[in-house]
GUMAR-378343 format. One record per residue (C-alpha): residue number from 1; residue in one letter; x, y, z. Coordinates in nm, 4 decimals. Each point is the difference from the previous one (the first is absolute). Example, Ala and Ser with C-alpha at 12.3 -4.5 7.8 and 13.67 -1.06 7.14 Angstrom:
(1; 'A'; (1.2300; -0.4500; 0.7800)) (2; 'S'; (0.1370; 0.3440; -0.0660)) 
This chain:
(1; 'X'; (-0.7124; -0.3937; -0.3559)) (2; 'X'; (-0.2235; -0.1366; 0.3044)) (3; 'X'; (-0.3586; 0.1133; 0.1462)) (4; 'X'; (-0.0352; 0.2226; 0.3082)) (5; 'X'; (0.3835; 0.0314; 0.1321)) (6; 'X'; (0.3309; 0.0349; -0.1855)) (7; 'X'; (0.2750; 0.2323; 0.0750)) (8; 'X'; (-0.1522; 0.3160; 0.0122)) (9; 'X'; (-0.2121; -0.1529; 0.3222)) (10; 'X'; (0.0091; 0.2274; 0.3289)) (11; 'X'; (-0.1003; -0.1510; 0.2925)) (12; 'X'; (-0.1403; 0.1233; 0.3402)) (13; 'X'; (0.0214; -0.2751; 0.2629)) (14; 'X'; (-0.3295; 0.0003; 0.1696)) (15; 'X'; (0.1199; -0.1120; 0.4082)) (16; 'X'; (0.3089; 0.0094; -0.0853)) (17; 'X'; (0.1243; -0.0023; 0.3390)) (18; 'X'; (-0.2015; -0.3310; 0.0937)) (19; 'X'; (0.1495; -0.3583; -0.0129)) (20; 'X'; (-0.1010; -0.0983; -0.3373)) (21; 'X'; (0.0232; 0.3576; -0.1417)) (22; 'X'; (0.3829; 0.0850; 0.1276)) (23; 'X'; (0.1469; -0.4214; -0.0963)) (24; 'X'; (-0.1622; 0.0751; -0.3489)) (25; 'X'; (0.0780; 0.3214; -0.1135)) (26; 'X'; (0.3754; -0.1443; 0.0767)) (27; 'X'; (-0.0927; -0.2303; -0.2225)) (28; 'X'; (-0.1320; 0.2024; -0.2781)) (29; 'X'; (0.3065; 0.2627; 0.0077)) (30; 'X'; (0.2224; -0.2976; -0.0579)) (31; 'X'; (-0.1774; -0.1126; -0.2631)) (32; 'X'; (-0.0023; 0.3362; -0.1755)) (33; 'X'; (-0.3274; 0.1773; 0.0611)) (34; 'X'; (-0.0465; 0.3950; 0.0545)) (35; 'X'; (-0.1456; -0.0413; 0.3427)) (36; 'X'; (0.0000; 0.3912; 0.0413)) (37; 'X'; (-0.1938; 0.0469; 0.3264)) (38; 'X'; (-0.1703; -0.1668; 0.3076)) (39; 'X'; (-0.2781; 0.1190; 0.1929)) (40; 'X'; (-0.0883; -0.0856; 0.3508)) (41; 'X'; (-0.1955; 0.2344; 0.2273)) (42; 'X'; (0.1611; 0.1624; 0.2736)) (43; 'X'; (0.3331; -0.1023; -0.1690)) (44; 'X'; (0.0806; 0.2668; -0.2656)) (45; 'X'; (0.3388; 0.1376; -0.0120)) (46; 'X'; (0.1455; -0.3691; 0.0578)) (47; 'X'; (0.1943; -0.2384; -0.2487)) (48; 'X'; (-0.0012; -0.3822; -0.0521)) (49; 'X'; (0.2370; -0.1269; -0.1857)) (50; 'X'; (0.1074; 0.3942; -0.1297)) (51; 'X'; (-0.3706; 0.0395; -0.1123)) (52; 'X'; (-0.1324; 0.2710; 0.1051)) (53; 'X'; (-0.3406; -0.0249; 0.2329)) (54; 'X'; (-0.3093; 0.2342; -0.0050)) (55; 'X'; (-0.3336; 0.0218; 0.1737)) (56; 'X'; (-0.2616; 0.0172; -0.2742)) (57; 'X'; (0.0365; -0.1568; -0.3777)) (58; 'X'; (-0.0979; 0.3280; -0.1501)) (59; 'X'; (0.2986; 0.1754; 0.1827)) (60; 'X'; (0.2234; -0.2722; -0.1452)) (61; 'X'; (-0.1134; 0.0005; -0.3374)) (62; 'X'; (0.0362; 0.3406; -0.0083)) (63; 'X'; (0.3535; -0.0292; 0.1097)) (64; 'X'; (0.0998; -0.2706; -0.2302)) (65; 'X'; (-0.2113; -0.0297; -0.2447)) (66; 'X'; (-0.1114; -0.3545; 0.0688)) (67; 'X'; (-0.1705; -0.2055; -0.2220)) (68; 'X'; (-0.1097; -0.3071; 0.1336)) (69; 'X'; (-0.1088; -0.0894; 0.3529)) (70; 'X'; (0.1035; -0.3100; 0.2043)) (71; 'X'; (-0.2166; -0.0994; 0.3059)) (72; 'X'; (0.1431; -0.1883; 0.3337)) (73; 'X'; (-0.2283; 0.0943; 0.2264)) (74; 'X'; (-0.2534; -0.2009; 0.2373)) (75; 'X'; (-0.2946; -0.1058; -0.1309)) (76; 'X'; (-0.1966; 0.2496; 0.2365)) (77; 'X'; (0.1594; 0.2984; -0.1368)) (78; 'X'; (0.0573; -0.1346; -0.4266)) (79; 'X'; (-0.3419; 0.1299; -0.1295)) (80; 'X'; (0.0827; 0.3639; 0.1562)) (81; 'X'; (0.3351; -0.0381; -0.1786)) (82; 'X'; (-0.1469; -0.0680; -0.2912)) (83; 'X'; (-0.2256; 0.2625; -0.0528)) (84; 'X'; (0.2787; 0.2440; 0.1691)) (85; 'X'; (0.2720; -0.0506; -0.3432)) (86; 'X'; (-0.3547; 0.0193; -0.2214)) (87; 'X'; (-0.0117; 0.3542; 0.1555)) (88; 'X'; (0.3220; 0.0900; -0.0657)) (89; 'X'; (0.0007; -0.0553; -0.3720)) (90; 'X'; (0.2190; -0.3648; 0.0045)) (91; 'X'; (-0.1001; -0.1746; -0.3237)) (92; 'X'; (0.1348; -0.3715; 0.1358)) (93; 'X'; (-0.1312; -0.1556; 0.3272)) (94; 'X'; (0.1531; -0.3055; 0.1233)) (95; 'X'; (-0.1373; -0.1666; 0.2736)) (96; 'X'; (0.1955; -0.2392; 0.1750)) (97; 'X'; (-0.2579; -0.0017; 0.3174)) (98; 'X'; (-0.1628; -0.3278; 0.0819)) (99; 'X'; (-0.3136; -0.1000; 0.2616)) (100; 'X'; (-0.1644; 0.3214; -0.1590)) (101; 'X'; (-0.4080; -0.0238; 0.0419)) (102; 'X'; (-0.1608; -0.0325; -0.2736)) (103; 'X'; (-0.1963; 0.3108; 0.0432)) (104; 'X'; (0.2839; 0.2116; 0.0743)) (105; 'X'; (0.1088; -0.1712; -0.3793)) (106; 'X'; (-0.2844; 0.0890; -0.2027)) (107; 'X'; (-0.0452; 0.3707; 0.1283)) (108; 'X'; (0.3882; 0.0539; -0.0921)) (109; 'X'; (-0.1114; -0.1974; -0.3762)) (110; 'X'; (-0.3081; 0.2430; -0.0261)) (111; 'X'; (0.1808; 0.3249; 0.1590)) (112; 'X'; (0.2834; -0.0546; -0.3012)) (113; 'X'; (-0.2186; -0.0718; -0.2404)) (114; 'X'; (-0.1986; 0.3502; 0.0511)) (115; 'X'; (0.3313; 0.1940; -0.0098)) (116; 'X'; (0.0695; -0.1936; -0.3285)) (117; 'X'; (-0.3325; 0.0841; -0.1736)) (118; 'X'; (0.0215; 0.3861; 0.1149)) (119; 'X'; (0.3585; 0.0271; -0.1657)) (120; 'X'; (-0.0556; -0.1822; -0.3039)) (121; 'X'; (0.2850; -0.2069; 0.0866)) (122; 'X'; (0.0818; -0.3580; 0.0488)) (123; 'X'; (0.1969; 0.0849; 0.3539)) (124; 'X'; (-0.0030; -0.0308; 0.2693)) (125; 'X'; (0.0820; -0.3826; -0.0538)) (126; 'X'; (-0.0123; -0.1824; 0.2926)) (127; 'X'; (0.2037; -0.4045; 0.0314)) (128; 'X'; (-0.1215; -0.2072; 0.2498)) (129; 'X'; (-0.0876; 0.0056; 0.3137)) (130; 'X'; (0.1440; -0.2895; 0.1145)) (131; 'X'; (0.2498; -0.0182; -0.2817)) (132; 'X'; (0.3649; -0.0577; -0.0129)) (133; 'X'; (0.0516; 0.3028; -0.2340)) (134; 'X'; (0.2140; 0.0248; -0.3339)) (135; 'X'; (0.2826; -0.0145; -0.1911)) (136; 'X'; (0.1614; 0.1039; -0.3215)) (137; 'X'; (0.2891; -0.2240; -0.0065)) (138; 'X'; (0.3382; 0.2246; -0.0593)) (139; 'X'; (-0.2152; 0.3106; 0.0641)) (140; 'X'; (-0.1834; 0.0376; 0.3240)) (141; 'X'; (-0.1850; -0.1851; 0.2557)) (142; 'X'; (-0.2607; 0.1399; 0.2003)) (143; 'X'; (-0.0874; -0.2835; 0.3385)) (144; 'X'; (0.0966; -0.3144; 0.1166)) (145; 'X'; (0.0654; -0.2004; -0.3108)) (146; 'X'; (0.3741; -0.1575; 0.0049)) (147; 'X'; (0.1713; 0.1621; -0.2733)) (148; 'X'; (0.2778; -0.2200; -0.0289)) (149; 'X'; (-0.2185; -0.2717; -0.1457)) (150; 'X'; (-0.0764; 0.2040; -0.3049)) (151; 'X'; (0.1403; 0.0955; -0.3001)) (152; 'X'; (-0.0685; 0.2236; -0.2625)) (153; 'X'; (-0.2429; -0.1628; -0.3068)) (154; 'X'; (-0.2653; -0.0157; -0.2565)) (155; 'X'; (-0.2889; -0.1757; 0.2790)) (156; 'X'; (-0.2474; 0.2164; 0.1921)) (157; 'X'; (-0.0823; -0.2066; 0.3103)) (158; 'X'; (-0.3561; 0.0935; 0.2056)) (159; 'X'; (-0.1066; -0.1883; 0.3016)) (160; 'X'; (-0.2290; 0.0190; 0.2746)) (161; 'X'; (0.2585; -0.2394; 0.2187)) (162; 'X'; (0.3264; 0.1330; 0.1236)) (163; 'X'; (0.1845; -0.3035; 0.0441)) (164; 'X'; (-0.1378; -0.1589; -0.2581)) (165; 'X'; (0.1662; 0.3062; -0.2341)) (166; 'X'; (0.3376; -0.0463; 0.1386)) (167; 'X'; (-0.0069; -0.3685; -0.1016)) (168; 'X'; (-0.0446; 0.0511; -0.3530)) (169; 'X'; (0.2072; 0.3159; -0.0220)) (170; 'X'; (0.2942; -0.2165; 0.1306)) (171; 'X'; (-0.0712; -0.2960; -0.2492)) (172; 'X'; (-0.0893; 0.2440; -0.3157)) (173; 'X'; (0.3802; 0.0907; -0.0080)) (174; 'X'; (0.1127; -0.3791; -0.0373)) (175; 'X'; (-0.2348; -0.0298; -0.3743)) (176; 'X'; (0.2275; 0.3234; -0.0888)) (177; 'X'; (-0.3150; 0.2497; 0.0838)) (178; 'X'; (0.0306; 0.3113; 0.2193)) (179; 'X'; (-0.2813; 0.2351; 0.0618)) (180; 'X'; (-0.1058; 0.3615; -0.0743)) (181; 'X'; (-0.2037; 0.0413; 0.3250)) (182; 'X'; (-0.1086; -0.2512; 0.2683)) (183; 'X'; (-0.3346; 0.1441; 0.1301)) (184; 'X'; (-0.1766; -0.1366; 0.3445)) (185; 'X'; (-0.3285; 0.1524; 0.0052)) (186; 'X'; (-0.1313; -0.1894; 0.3056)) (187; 'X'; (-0.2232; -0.2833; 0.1285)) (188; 'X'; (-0.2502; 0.1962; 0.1929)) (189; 'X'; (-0.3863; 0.0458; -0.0642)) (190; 'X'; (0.0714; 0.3542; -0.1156)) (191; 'X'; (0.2696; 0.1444; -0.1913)) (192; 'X'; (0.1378; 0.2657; -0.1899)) (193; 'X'; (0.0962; -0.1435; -0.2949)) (194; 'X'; (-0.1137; -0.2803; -0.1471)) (195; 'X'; (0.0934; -0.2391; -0.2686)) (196; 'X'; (-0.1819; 0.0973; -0.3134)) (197; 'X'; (0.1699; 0.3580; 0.1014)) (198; 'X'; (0.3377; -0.1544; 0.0345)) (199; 'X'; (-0.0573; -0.1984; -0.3382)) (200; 'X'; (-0.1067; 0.3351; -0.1637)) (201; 'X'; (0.3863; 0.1317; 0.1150)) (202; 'X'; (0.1651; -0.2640; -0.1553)) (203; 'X'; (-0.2032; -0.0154; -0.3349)) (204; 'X'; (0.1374; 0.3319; -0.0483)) (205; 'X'; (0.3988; 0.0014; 0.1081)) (206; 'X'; (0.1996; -0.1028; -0.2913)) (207; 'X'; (0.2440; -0.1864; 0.1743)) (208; 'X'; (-0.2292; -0.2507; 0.1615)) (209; 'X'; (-0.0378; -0.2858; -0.2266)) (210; 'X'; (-0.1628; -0.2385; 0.2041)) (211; 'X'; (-0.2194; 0.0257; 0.3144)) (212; 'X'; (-0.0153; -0.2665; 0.3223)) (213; 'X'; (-0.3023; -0.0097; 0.2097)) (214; 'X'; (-0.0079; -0.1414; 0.3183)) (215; 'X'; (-0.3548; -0.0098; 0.1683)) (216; 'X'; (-0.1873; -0.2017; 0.2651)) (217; 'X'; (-0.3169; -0.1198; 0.1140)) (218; 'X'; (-0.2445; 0.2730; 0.1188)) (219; 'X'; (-0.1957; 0.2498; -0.1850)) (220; 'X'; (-0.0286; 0.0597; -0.3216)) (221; 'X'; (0.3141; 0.1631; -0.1693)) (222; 'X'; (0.1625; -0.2647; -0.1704)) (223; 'X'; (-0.3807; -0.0101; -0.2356)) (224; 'X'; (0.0414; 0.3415; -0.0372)) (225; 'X'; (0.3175; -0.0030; -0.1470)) (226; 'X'; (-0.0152; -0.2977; -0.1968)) (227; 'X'; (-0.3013; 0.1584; -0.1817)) (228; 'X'; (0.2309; 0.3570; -0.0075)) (229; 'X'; (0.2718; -0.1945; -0.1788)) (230; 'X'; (-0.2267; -0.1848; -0.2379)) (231; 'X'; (-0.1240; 0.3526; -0.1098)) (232; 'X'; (0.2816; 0.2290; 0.0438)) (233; 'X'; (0.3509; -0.2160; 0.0361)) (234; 'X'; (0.2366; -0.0906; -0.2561)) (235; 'X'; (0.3098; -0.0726; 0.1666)) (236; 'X'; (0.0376; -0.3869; 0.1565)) (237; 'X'; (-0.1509; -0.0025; 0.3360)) (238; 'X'; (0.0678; -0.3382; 0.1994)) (239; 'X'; (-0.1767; -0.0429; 0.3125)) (240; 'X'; (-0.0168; -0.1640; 0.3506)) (241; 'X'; (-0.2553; -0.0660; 0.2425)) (242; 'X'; (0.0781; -0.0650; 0.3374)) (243; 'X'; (-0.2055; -0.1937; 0.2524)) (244; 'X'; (-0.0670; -0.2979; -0.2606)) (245; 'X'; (-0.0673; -0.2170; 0.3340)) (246; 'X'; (-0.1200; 0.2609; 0.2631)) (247; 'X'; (-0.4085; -0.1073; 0.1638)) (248; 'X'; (-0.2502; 0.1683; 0.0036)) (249; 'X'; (-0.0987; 0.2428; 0.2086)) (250; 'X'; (0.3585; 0.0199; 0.1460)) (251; 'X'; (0.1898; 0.3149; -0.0138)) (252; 'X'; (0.3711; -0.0431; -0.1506)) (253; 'X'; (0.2839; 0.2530; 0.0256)) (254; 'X'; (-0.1706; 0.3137; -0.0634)) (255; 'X'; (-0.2867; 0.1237; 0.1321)) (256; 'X'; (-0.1781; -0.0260; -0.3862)) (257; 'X'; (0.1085; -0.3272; -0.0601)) (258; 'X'; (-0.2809; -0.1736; 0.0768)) (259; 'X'; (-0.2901; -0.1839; -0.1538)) (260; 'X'; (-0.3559; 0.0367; 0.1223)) (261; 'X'; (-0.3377; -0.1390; -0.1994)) (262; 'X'; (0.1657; -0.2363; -0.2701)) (263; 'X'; (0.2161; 0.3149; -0.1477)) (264; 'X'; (0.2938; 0.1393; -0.0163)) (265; 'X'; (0.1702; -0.3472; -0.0270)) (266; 'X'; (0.3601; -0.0737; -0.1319)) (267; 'X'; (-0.1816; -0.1956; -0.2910)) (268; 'X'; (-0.2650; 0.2692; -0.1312)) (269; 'X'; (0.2640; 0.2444; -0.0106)) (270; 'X'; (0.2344; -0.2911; -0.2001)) (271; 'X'; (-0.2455; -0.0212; -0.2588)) (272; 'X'; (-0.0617; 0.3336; -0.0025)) (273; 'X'; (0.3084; 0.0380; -0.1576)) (274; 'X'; (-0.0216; -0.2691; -0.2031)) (275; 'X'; (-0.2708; 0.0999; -0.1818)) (276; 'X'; (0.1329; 0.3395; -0.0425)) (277; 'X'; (0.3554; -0.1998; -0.2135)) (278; 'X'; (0.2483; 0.0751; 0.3217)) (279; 'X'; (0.1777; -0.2957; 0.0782)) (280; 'X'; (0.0083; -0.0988; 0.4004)) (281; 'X'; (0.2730; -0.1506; 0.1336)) (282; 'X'; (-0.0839; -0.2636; 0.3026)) (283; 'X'; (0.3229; 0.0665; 0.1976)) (284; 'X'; (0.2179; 0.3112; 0.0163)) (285; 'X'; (0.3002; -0.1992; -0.1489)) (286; 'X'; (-0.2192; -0.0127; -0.3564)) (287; 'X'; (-0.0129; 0.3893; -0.0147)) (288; 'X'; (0.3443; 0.0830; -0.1176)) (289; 'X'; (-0.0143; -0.3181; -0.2932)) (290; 'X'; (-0.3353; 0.1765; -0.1596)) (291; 'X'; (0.0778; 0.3060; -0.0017)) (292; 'X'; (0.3583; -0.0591; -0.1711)) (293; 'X'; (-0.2675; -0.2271; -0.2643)) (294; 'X'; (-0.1970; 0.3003; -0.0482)) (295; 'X'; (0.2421; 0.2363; -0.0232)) (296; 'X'; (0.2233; -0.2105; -0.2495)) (297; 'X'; (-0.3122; -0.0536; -0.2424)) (298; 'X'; (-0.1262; 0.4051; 0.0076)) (299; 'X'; (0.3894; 0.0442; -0.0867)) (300; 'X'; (0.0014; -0.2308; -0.2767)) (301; 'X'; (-0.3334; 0.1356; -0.1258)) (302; 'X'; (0.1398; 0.3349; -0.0070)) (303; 'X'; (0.2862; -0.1304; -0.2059)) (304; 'X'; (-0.2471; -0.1802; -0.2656)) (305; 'X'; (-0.2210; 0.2978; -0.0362)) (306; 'X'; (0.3207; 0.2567; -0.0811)) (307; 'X'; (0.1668; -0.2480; -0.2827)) (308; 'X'; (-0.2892; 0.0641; -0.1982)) (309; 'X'; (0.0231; 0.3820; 0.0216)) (310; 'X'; (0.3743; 0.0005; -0.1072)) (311; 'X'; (0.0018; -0.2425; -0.2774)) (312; 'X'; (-0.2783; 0.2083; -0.1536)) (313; 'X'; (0.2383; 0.2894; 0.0730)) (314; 'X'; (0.2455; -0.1966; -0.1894)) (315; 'X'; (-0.2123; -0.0581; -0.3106)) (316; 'X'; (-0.1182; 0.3634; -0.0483)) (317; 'X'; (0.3696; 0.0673; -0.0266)) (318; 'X'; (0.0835; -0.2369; -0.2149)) (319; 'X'; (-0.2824; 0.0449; -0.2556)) (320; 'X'; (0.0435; 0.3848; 0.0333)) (321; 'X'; (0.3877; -0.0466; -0.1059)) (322; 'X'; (-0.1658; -0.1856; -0.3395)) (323; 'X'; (-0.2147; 0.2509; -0.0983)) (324; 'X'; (0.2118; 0.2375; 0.0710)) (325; 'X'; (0.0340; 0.2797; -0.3523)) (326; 'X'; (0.3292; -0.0383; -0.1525)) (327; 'X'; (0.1253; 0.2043; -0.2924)) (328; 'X'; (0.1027; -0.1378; -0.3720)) (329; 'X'; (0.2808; 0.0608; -0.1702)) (330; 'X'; (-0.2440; 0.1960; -0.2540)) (331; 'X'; (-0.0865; 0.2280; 0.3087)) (332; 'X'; (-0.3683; -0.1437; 0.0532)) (333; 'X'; (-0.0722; -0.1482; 0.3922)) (334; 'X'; (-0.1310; -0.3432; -0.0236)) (335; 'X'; (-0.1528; -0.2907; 0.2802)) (336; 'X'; (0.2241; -0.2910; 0.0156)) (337; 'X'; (-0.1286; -0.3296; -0.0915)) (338; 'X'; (-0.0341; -0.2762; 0.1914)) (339; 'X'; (0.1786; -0.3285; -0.1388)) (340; 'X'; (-0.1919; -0.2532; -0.1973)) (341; 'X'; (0.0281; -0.3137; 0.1560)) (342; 'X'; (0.2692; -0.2882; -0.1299)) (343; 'X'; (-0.1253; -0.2135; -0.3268)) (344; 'X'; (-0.2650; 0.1989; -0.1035)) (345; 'X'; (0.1508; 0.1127; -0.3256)) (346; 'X'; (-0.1686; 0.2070; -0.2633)) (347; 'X'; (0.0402; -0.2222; -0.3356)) (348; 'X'; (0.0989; 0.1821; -0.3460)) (349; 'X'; (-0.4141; 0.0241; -0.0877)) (350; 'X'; (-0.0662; 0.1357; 0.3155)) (351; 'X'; (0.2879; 0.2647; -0.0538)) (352; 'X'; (-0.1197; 0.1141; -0.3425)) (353; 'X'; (-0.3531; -0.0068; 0.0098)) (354; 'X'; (-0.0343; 0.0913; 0.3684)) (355; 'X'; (-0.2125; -0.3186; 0.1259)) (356; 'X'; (0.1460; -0.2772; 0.2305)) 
């Protein structure tokens, strides 16, 4: 299992025959992924890499039936692509694009999330922008993320960092932990999917076990989701805040890292979590050591709580075998007695006159 992309992903390369778009849908054929189309304008009837390039996403999904949409174009020209695979019916939106304004970001959020309330539907879904993408290790990977690094697992990974994900994808491995899906959803102001949504995801894919969070200063969805998983979360959730040392007023990394008027700081967002029971680890290198903590006690509980269940299995069995009906020799069915204990013998008054 895994959330949003697994084998059955189809994927339409969004300026495909850019840079960026033609080096990394090499790089997502070799890793496995049903990259079924590319669409450029002006460049239909082409192939990069043997996929096959149209002018329009709804002429390619028709054609191949894609699924999920990958974006490489320039920031001018993402929030058009965007709302052109909404129109043609894709249910998975990945953008890649960064440098996007932050206007041209919010009327793609609000555009999707119309089309999702008029079809009663929870897609489109749109990661990032700004992201570096996804991956189901073993299964499919949809962006930029290195898939070597990964390896299949029990640990649902969300982040709003992209390097920051690759570090503790490549050290989960070494605690004996692989992932079901490593999930970048972005550092900018506004994006498409956020972390109490991501959270939600994992809650419900039985093979996740554990969750990793990685956030950073700016904004304010690391509270958010530390109150989500106090309310809604039962699976171990460690988490990481990055920016621990980063001024004030300063921007760092991504264009919503940043802390203005006393909030949004790498502390707040620490205790957040805190106060919610989520463990924070201070440097990446603690991540992999508590989750393998967590994961080892929530194992060992679910061993505790099943011995119960069978020994009372066990018992029923046994005291249904003793009062089991057996016949006499005389023909009449009978309850077999349980054994009186050792040295309590009845004495000769006892025997004849019935009384101990």
């Amino acid at each position: 299992m895994s959330i949003l992309v697994d084998r059955g992903t189809r994927v339409v390369v969004q300026g495909i025959t850019g840079r960026d778009g033609a080096f990394h849908t090499q790089q997502m054929l070799a890793y496995g992924t049903k990259v079924v189309a590319g669409v450029t304008p002006g460049k239909g009837g082409e192939k990069v890499h043997g996929v096959p390039v149209f002018d329009g996403v709804a002429e390619a999904v028709a054609s191949t039936r894609a699924n999920t949409s990958v974006i490489y174009v320039p920031a001018a020209a993402a929030a058009d692509a965007i709302f052109e695979a909404a129109d043609a019916g894709v249910a998975l939106i990945v953008c890649i694009t960064e440098g996007i304004p932050v206007r041209d970001s919010l009327a793609a959020y609000h555009y999707l999330a119309r089309l999702r309330e008029r079809n009663g539907r929870r897609t489109p879904r749109l990661v990032g922008p700004n992201c570096p993408g996804l991956i189901s290790p073993g299964q499919s990977k949809v962006g930029i993320l290195p898939g070597h690094i990964c390896k299949p697992g029990p640990v649902g990974v969300v982040s709003r960092s992209g390097t920051l994900t690759y570090e503790v994808v490549h050290q989960l491995p070494g605690a004996g932990l692989g992932q079901s899906t490593c999930l970048g959803i972005g550092g900018d102001p506004v994006i498409g999917t956020q972390f109490v949504d991501s959270l939600e995801l994992f809650e419900s894919d039985p093979q996740t076990e554990a969750i990793v969070l990685i956030g950073e200063i700016g904004g304010s969805d690391e509270e958010e989701a530390a109150q989500f998983i106090k309310r809604r979360v039962r699976k171990p959730v460690v988490a990481f805040v990055a920016g621990q040392t980063a001024p004030p007023g300063k921007r760092m990394g991504h264009a919503g890292a940043i802390i203005t008027r006393e909030s949004g700081t790498a502390a707040e967002k620490m205790e957040a979590f805190r106060a919610a029971g989520v463990p924070v680890a201070r440097i990446p290198s603690e991540i992999p050591v508590r989750v393998a903590e967590l994961l080892g006690r929530r194992r060992g509980r679910a061993r505790v709580s099943a011995a119960p269940v069978l020994k009372s299995t066990r018992a029923r069995r046994a005291r249904s075998r003793v009062s089991r009906p057996r016949k006499t020799a005389t023909g009449r069915r009978t309850v077999a007695r349980a054994k009186r204990p050792a040295g309590r013998r009845r004495s000769a008054a006892s025997r004849t006159t019935g009384r101990r």
